[in-house]
C-alpha positions as CSV (number, residue, x, y, z in Angstrom):
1,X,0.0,0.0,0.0
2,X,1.6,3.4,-1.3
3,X,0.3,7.0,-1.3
4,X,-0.7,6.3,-5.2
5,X,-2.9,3.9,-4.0
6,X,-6.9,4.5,-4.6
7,X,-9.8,3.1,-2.5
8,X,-13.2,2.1,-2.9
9,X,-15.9,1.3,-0.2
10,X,-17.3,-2.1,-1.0
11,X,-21.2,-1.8,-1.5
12,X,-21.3,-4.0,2.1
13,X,-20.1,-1.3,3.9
14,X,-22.6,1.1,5.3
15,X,-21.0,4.6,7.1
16,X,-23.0,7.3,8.8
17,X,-21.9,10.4,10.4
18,X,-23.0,10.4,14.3
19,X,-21.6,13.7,15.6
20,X,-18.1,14.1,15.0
21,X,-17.7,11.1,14.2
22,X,-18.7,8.1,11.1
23,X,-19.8,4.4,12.4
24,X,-19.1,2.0,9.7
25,X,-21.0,-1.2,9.5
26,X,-19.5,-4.2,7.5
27,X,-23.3,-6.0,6.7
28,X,-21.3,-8.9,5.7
29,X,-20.0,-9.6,9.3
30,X,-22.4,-7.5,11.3
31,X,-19.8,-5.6,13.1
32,X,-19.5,-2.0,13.8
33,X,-16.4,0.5,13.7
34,X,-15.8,4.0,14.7
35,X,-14.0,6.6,13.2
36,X,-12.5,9.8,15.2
37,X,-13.2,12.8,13.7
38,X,-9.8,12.9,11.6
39,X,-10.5,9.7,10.5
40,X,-13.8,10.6,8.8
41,X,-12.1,12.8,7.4
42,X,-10.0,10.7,5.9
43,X,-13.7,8.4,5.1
44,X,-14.9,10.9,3.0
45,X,-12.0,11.7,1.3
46,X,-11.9,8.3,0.2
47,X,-15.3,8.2,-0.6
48,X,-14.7,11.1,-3.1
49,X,-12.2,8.7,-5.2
50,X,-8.6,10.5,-4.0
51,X,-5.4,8.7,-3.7
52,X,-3.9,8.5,-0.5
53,X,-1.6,11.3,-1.8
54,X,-4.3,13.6,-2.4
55,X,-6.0,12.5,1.0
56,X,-3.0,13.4,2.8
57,X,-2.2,17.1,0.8
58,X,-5.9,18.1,1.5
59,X,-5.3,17.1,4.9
60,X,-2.0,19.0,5.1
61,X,-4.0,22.1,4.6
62,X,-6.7,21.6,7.6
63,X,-4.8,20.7,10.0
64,X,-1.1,21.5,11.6
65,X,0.8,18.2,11.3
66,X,4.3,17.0,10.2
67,X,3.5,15.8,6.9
68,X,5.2,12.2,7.8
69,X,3.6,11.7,10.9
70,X,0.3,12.7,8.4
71,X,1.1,9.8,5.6
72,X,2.5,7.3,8.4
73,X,-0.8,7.7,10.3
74,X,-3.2,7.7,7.1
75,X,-1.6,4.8,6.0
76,X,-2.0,2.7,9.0
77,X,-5.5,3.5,9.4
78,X,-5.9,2.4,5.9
79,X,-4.3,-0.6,5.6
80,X,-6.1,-1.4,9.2
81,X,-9.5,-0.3,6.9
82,X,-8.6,-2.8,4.2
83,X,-7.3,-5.7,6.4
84,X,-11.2,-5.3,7.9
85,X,-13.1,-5.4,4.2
86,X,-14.1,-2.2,4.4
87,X,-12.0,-0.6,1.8
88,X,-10.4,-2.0,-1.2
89,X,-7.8,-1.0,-3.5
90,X,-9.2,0.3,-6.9
């Protein structure tokens, strides 16, 4: 997994935005997951078709992090997203 990578939400996964935060159900498995609020972020991003590049640049802008601490992080909660199902490369 690189920051050229693209992701898709597989049409069994179900997110709503609670708050500050998106719940993600898998309907395949039943269970639930919870995303902070940087981390929807990143879920919506992802649901508008960006790379992980482009993810992490329009992140960059809104908020005040090191930009490898940003890709480090976006990428772990990625691959953690796509070892669950509930995103897949595209």
């Amino acid at each position: 997994m690189n920051l050229k990578d693209t992701f898709a939400i597989p049409s069994q996964v179900m997110a709503r935005q609670v708050g500050d935060e998106t719940v993600i159900l898998d309907l395949a498995s039943g269970t639930y997951y919870g995303l902070d609020p940087v981390g929807a972020r990143i879920w919506q991003l992802v649901g508008e078709g960006r790379t992980l590049a482009g993810i992490c640049e329009m992140l960059l802008g809104e908020y005040a992090v090191d930009r490898e601490v940003l890709e480090r992080d976006a990428q772990l909660l990625m691959e953690a997203l796509h070892s669950r199902g509930l995103v897949v490369c595209s």
